[in-house]
PAFI-78115 format. One record per residue (C-alpha): residue in three letters; y, z, x. Coordinates in steps of 0.02 Angstrom, whole numbers, padded with zeros to 5 digits, always signed. Example, Ala and Ser with C-alpha at 12.3 -4.5 7.8 and 13.67 -1.06 7.14 Angstrom:
BEGIN
Ala-00225+00390+00615
Ser-00053+00357+00684
***
This chain:
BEGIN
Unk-01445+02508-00928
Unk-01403+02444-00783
Unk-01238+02313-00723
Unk-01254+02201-00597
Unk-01083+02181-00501
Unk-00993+02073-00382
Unk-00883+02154-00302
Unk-00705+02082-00276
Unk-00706+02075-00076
Unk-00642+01943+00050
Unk-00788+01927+00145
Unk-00944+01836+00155
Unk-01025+01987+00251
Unk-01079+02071+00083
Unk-01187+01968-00028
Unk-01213+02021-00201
Unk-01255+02061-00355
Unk-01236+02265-00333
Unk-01334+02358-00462
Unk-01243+02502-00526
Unk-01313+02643-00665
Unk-01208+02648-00854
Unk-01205+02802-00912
Unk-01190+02818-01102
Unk-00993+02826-01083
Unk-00993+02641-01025
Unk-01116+02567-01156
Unk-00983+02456-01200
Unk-00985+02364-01048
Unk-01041+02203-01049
Unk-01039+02020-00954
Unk-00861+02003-00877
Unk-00817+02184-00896
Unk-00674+02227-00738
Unk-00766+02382-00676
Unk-00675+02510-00513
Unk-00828+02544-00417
Unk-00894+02653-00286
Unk-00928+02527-00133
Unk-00956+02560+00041
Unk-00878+02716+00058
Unk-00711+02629-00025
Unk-00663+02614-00215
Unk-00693+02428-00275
Unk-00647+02298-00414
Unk-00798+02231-00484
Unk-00855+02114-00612
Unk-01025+02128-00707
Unk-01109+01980-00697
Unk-01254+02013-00771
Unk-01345+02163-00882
Unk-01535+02236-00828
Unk-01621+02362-00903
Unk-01683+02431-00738
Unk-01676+02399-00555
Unk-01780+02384-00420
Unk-01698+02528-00334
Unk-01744+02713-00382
Unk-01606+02767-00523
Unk-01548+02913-00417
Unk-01491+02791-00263
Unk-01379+02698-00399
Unk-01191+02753-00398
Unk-01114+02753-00570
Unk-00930+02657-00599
Unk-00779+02771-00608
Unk-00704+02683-00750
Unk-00689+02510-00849
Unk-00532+02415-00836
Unk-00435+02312-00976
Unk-00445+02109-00972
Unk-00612+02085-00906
Unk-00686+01902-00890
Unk-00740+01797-01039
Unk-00914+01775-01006
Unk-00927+01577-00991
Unk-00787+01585-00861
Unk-00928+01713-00779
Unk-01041+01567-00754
Unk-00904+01453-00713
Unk-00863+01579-00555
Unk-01039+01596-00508
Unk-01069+01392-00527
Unk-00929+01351-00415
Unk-00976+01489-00290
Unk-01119+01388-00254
Unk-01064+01211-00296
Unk-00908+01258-00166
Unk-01002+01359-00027
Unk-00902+01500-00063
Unk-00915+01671-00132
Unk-00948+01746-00314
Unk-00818+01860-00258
Unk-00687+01728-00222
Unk-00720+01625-00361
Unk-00729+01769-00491
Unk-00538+01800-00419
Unk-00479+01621-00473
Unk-00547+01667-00653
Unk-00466+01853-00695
Unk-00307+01895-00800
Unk-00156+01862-00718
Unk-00116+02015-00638
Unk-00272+02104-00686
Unk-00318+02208-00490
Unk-00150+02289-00571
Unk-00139+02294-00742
Unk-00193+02473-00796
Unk-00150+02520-00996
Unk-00156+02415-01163
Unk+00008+02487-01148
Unk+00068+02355-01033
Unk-00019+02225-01114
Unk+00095+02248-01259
Unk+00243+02285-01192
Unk+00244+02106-01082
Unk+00152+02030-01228
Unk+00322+02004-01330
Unk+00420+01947-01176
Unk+00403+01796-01211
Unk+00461+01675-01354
Unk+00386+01500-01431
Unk+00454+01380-01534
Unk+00381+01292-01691
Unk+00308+01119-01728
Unk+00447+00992-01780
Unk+00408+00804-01739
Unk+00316+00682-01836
Unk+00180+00567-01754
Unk+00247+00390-01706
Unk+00137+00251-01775
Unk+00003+00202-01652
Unk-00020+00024-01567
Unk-00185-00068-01607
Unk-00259-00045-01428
Unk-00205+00149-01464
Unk-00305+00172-01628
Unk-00445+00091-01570
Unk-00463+00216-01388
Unk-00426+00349-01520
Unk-00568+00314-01642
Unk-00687+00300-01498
Unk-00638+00461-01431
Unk-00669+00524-01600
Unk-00827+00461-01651
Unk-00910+00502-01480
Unk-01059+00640-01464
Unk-01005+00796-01397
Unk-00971+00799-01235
Unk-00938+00638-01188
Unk-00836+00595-01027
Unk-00682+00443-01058
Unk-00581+00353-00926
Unk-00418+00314-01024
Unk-00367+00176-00908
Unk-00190+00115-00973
Unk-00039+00058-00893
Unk+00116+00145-00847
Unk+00213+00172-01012
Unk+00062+00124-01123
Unk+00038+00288-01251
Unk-00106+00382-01166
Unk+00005+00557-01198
Unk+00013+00506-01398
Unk-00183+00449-01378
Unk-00207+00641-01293
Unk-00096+00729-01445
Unk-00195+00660-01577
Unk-00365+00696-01528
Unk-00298+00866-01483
Unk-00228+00864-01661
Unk-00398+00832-01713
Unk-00507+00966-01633
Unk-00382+01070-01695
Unk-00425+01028-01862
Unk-00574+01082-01840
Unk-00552+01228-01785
Unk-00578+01206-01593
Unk-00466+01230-01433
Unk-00389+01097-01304
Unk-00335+01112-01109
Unk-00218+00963-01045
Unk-00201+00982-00860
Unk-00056+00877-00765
Unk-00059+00861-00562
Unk+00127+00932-00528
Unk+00202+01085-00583
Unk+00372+00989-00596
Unk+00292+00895-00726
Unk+00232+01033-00823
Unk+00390+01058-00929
Unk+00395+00848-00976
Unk+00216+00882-01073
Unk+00232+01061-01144
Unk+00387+00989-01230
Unk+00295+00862-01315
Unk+00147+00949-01363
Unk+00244+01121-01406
Unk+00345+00987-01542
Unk+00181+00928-01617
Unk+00095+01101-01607
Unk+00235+01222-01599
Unk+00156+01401-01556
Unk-00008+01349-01532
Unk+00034+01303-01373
Unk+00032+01413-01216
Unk+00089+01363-01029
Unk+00004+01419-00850
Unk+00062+01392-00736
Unk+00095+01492-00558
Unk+00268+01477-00557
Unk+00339+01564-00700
Unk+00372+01756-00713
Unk+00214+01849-00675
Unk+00247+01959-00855
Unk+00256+01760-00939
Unk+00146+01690-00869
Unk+00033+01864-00926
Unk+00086+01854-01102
Unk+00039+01667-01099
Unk-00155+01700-01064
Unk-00164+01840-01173
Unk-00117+01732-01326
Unk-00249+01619-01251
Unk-00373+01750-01251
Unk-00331+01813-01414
Unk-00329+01651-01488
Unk-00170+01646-01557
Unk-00125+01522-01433
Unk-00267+01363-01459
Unk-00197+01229-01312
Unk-00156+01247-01147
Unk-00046+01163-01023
Unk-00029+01174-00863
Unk-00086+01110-00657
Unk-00235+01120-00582
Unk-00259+01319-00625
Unk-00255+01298-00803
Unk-00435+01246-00814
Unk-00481+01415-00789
Unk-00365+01458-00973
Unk-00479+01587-01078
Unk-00506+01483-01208
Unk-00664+01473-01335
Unk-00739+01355-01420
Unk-00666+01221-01321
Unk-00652+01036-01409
Unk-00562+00950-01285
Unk-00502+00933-01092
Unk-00373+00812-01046
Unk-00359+00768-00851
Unk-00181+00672-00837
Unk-00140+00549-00698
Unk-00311+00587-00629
Unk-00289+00483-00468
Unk-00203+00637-00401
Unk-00242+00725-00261
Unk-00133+00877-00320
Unk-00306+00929-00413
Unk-00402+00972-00252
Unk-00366+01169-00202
Unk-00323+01198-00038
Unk-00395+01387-00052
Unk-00567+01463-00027
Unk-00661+01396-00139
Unk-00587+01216-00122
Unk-00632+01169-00302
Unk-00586+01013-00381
Unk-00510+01041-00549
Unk-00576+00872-00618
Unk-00753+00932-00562
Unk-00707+01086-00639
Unk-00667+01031-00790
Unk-00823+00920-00818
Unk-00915+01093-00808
Unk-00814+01149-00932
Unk-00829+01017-01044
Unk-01016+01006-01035
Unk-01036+01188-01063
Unk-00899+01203-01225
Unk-00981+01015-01279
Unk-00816+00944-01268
Unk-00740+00787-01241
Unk-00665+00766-01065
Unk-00526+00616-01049
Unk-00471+00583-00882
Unk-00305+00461-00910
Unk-00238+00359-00762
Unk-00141+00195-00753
Unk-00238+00170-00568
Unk-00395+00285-00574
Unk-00496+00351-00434
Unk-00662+00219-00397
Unk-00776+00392-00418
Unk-00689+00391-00604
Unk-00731+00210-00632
Unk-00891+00214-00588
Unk-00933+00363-00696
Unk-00835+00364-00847
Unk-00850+00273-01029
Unk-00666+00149-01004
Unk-00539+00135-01144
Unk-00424+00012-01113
Unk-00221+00009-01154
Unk-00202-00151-01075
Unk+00001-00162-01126
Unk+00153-00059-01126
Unk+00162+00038-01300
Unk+00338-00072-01351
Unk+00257-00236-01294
Unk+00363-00274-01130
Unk+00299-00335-00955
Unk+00272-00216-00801
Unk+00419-00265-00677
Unk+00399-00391-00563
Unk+00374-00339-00388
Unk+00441-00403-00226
Unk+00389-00384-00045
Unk+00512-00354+00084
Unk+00454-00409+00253
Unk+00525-00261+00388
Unk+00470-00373+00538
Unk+00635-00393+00662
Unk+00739-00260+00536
Unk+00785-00078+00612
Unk+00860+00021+00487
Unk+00789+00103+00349
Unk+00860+00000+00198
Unk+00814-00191+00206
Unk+00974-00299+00177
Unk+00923-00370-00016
Unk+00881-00168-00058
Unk+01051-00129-00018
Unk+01104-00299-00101
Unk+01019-00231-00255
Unk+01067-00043-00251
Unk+01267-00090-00236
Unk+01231-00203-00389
Unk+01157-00053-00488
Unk+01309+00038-00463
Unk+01416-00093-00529
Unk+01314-00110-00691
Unk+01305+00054-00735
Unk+01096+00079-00713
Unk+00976+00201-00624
Unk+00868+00170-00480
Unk+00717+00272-00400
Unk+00694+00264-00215
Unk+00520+00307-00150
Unk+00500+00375+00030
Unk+00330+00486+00068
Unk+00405+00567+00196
Unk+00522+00722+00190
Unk+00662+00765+00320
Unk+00784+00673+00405
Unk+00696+00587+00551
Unk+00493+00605+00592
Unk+00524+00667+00782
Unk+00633+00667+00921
Unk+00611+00609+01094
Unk+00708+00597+01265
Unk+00756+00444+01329
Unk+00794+00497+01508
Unk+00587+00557+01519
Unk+00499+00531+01365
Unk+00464+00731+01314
Unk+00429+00726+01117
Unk+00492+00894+01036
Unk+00320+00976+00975
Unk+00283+01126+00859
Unk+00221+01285+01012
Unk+00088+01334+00852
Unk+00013+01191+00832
Unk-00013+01023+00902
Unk+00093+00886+00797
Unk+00282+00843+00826
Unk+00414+00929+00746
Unk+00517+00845+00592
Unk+00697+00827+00599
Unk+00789+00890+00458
Unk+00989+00919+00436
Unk+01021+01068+00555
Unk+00852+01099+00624
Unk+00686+01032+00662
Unk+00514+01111+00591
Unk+00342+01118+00580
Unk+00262+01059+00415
Unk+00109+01142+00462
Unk+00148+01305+00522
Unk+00335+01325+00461
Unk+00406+01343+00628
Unk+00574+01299+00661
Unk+00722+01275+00801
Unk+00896+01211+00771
Unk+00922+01004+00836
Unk+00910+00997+01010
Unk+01087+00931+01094
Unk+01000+00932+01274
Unk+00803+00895+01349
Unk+00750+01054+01422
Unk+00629+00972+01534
Unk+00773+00843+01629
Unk+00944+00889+01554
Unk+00978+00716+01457
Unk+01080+00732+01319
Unk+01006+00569+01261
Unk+00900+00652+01116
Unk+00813+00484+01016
Unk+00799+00504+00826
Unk+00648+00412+00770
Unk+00595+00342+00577
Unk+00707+00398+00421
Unk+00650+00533+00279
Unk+00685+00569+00140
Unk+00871+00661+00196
Unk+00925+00540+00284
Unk+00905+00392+00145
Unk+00986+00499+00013
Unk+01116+00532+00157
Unk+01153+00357+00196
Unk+01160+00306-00012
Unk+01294+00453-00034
Unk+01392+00373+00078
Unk+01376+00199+00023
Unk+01357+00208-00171
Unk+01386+00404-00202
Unk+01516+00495-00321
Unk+01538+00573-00494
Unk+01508+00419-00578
Unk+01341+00354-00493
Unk+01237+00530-00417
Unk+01105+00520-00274
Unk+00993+00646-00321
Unk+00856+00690-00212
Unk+00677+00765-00255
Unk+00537+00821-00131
Unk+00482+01005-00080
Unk+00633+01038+00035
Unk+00756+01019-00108
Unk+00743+01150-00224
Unk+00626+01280-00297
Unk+00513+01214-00439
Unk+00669+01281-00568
Unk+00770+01159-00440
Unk+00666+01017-00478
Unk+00669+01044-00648
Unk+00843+01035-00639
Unk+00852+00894-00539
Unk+00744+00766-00662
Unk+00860+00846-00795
Unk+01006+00780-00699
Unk+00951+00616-00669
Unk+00893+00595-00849
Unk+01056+00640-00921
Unk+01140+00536-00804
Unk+01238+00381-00858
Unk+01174+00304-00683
Unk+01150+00348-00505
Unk+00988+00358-00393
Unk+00847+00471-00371
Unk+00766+00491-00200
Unk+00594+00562-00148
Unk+00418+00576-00100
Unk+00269+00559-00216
Unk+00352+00672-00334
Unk+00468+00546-00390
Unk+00303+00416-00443
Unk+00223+00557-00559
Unk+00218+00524-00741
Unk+00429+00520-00769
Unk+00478+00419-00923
Unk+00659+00350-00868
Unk+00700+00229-01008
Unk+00853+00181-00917
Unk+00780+00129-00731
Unk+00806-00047-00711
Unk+00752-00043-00488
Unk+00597+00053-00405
Unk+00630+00019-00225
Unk+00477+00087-00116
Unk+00511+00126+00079
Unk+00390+00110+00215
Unk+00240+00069+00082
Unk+00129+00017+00229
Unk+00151+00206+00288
Unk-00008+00299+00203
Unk-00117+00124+00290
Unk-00096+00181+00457
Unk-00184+00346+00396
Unk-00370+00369+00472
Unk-00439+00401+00300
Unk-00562+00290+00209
Unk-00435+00332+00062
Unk-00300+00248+00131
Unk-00302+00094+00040
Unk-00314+00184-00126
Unk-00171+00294-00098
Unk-00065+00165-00051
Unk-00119+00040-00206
Unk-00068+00206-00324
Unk+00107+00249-00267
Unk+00162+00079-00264
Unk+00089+00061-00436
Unk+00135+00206-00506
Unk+00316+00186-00445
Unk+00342-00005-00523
Unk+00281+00090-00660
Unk+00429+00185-00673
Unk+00544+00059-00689
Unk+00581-00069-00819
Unk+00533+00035-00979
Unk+00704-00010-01069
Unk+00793-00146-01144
Unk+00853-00211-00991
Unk+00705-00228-00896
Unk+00686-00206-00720
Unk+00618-00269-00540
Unk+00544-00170-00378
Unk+00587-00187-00201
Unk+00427-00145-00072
Unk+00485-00130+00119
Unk+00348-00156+00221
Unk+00268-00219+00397
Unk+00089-00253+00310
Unk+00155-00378+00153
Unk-00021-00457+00169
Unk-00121-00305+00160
Unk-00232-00295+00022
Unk-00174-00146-00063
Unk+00005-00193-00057
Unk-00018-00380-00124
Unk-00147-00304-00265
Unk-00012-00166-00319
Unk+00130-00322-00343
Unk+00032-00388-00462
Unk+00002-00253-00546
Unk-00181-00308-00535
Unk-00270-00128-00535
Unk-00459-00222-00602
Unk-00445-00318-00416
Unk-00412-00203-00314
Unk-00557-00079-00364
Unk-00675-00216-00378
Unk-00637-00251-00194
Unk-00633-00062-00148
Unk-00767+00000-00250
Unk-00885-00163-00129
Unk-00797-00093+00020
Unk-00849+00082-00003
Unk-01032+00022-00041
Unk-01035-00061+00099
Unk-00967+00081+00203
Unk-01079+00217+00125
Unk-00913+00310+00063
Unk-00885+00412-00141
Unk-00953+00359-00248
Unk-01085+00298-00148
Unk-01110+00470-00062
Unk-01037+00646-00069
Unk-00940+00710+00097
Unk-00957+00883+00125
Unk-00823+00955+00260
Unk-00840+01088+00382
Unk-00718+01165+00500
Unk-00719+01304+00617
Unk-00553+01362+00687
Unk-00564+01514+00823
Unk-00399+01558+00963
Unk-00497+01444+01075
Unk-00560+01271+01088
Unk-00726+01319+01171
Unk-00762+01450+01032
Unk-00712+01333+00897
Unk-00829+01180+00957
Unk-00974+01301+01015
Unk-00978+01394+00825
Unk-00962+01196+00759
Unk-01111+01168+00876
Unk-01211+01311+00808
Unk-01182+01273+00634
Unk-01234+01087+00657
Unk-01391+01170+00721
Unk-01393+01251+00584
Unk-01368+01106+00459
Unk-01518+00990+00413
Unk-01494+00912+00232
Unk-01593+00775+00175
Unk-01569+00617+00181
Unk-01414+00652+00251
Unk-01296+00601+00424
Unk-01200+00753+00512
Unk-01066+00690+00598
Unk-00965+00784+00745
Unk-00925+00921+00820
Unk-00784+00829+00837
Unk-00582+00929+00871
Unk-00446+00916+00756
Unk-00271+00964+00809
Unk-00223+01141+00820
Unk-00135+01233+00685
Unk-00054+01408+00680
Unk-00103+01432+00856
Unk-00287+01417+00813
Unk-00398+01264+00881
Unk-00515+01155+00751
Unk-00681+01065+00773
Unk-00752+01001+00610
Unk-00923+00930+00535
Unk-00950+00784+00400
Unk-01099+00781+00290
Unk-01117+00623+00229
Unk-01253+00624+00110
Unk-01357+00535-00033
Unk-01409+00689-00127
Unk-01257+00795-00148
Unk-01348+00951-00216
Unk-01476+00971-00068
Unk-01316+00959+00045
Unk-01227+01083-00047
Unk-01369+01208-00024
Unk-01402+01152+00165
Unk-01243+01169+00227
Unk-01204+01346+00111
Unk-01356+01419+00161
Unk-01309+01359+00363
Unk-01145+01447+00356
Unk-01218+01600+00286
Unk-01338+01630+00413
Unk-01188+01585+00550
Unk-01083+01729+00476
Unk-01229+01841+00486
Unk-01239+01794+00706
Unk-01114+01864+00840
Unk-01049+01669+00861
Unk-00946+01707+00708
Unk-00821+01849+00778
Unk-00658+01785+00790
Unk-00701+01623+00697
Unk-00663+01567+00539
Unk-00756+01438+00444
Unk-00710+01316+00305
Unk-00813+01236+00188
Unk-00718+01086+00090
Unk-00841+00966-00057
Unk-00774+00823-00098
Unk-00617+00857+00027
Unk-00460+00730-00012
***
């Protein structure tokens, strides 16, 4: 017998599958097995990907495996590897990485599989289902009479019931005796939905996530793999849980970008779990209260037209910034100082960390940038970085170029607003809390919502964070800074994004008895997304965007395929962009570039688009163009990046 292995290197240089000989010792071995190989003179991981009963090499030029490992790879999580090495222009090897145990190049003994396997407690099922709404019945009993795997759009307002829709047709494949995966954008989030679905499910219910204990977050997918554990929460990594028999995938907020993987292979976890769900013939419900156009163009709608206890979205108004220089527009602070006196919460939206977004010299105009990589750096309270590269310096008192001490602070971030509210509104009785990825660890965040939850009143300042999926009974304001900000972006997306978080955050507010209003600042108050998002009126603006992107020849129209080369040189990184558009001839397709990107890390950019009709013939043009570039001398000291569907 014969396995045929990919072995678990970095490097595109070595293309697999390896054929290695079984010896009568390993005749357990099988699809998914974690084998320590013999490989180019080195010892190897290695995962079987497939079984022969001979190769077409001579037996005695076949090495034999030293030894099988524990926690191998269920086999449909095999194909799902080997699928998005090719769907991704990546490697089996990289993919088959995303896919193993947590832990696994380490893990030795069943030993330590028991031992951390009892780390880790979980509670039991205690709460009743709430009655549904009419609107949620009937999305549920569509979702329940559909063929198997069926793909749903739950397209419902902000506070309109999709997680109760999601719990009962989990509750239902459950029944019968098949598995569920809800995936949510943010890990901050995480903990909001595990504690609803671990009080309908109890111990049933397993978390991944990346930020929990490694020996946790072990035991977690070993009661997955076991099947004593028969849901799974978690971000965008949880679609990989070892699950069987799977009934159902849930895709929360799906408008988020937070499912796109930065990593090699850039996978997109809603892509991902559409595989899934096609392969396990499972239902796949992507829920969003402003959707993606790609998911509306694609997916069977059910609608929840209306908040779940019958009350209006806020009303929204826009606050011209034309003529106004500080950060908070007079009525904002009007409204803020009234919060405080009535004893309600408030969430302040700003997508833009730090204090200030760069400094400058008045006396002769030099801009403080980052020496790694070519953007300015970001003021923050007691230094200024990088958000790139992570470089930092303290805050400059003096230009080194002419000796001013006239250092200019330009724009306002996140710090500084929650700065400025301390001082104005701020103390024991009224908080300003402040949540964005300089604030705390992910246990810090946690803590954060916590606080502002428990809160009697007080304020809650961030970035997108702030907009994602919170259920604050108690905010009566959304106020939204800067919302023409993500238009000035050169990004056919632009619109979209903006139309979300302004959307998502009046969505926030106004959920109890009291009711509630949003503030937007902005310079653009007759832009389209921005006057779309104040009426709430989600059906216009994709109508409009969805023509637009026709028009324009933009998803879902056609798929983009991204490629960037990045070498210690400009000339080397435009030349091996050069080569590779040689290299690249889809059909019915437009490469567009070289063109250069700004540097990053000390390493210069030139980048390809692939815009192009048939995505699949683009996928294998431009994978099999980069493979033969890795395989010339153009590719020393250059890396290349291959990004599908890049957000």
């Amino acid at each position: 017998m014969i396995a045929r292995v990919e072995p678990l290197t970095r490097t595109r240089a070595f293309r697999g599958p390896f054929d290695y000989r079984l010896t009568d010792e390993l005749a357990g071995v099988e699809v998914g097995s974690l084998l320590r190989v013999p490989f180019g003179g080195q010892r190897a991981l290695a995962v079987v990907t497939e079984l022969a009963d001979r190769s077409e090499l001579p037996d005695e030029r076949l090495a034999e495996p030293e030894e099988v490992l524990p926690l191998g790879v269920p086999p449909d999580l095999v194909s799902l590897a080997l699928w998005m090495a090719r769907e991704y222009c990546s490697t089996p090897a990289r993919a088959l990485g995303l896919v193993l145990a947590p832990g696994a190049k380490t893990r030795r003994t069943d030993r330590t599989v028991k031992r951390e396997h009892v780390t880790y407690a979980v509670g039991t099922a205690s709460t009743a289902p709430p009655p549904l709404s009419a609107d949620q019945q009937a999305a549920l009993d569509e979702l329940l009479e559909a063929p198997r795997g069926e793909r749903f759009l739950l397209y419902g307002v902000t506070g309109s019931g999709k997680t109760e829709v999601y719990l009962r047709a989990a509750q239902h494949v459950l029944e019968h005796g098949r598995t569920a995966i809800v995936l949510v954008p943010e890990i901050a989030l995480t903990p909001q939905v595990l504690g609803r679905f671990r009080a309908r499910f109890g111990d049933q219910v397993a978390m991944l996530h990346s930020h929990v204990k490694p020996g946790q977050r072990f035991a977690e997918w070993l009661r997955l793999r076991r099947g004593e554990a028969r849901v799974c929460v978690g971000p965008r990594s949880a679609v990989f849980a070892p699950l069987q028999n799977i009934g159902l995938i849930v895709v929360d907020e799906e408008h988020e970008g937070a499912y796109k993987h930065e990593g090699d292979p850039r996978y997109d976890a809603r892509t991902v779990a559409a595989w899934r769900a096609r392969a396990h013939g499972a239902l796949l419900v992507l829920g969003s209260a402003t959707p993606r156009p790609e998911t509306v163009s694609t997916a069977r709608r059910l609608r929840l037209p209306e908040r779940i206890d019958g009350r209006a979205l806020p009303p929204v108004e826009l606050l011209d910034m034309a003529g106004h220089d500080r950060p908070l527009h007079p009525q904002t602070r009007t409204a803020l100082a009234e919060l405080r006196r009535s004893g309600h919460k408030a969430i302040v939206l700003l997508n833009r960390r730090g204090w200030s977004n760069f400094l400058s010299c008045r006396g002769c105009g030099r801009a403080w940038m980052c020496p790694s990589c070519d953007v300015a750096l970001v003021m923050h309270r007691g230094f200024v970085a990088c958000h790139h590269c992570g470089h930092r310096e303290t805050v400059p008192d003096r230009c080194p170029k002419c000796g001013s001490t006239t250092v200019a602070r330009h724009g306002a971030g996140t710090q500084r607003i929650e700065h400025e509210l301390t001082q104005a509104l701020g103390d024991e009785r009224f908080p300003v809390l402040r949540l964005d990825a300089d604030s705390a660890s992910f246990d810090g965040r946690a803590r954060t919502l916590e606080a502002f939850a428990a809160a009697p009143a007080g304020v809650l300042v961030g970035t997108q964070m702030v907009a994602k999926g919170h259920d604050f009974p108690d905010v009566t304001l959304g106020v939204v800074l800067d919302a023409d900000q993500t238009l000035r972006f050169p990004d056919f997306r632009a619109e979209e994004r903006t139309f979300s978080l302004i959307a998502q955050l009046a969505g926030r507010a106004g959920r109890g008895d009291a009711g509630g209003r949003v503030l937007v600042q902005t310079l653009a108050p007759g832009a389209r997304a921005i006057r779309f998002a104040a009426t709430h009126d989600s059906d216009g603006f994709l109508k409009g965007e969805l023509e637009r992107r026709e028009a324009l020849g933009y998803p879902p129209f056609c798929s983009l395929i991204r490629v960037v080369c990045s070498a210690p040189a400009a000339a080397a990184a435009r030349g091996a962009a050069e080569a590779l558009r040689a290299l690249t001839n889809p059909p019915h397709a437009a490469v567009l570039g070289p063109a250069p990107l700004f540097a990053v890390r000390g390493r210069a950019r030139s980048q390809l688009v692939v815009k192009a009709r048939d995505r699949g013939a683009a996928i294998v043009a431009v994978g099999a163009a980069v493979e033969a570039f890795a395989r010339g001398r153009e590719a020393r000291g250059v890396n290349v990046s291959v990004d599908v569907d890049p957000i």
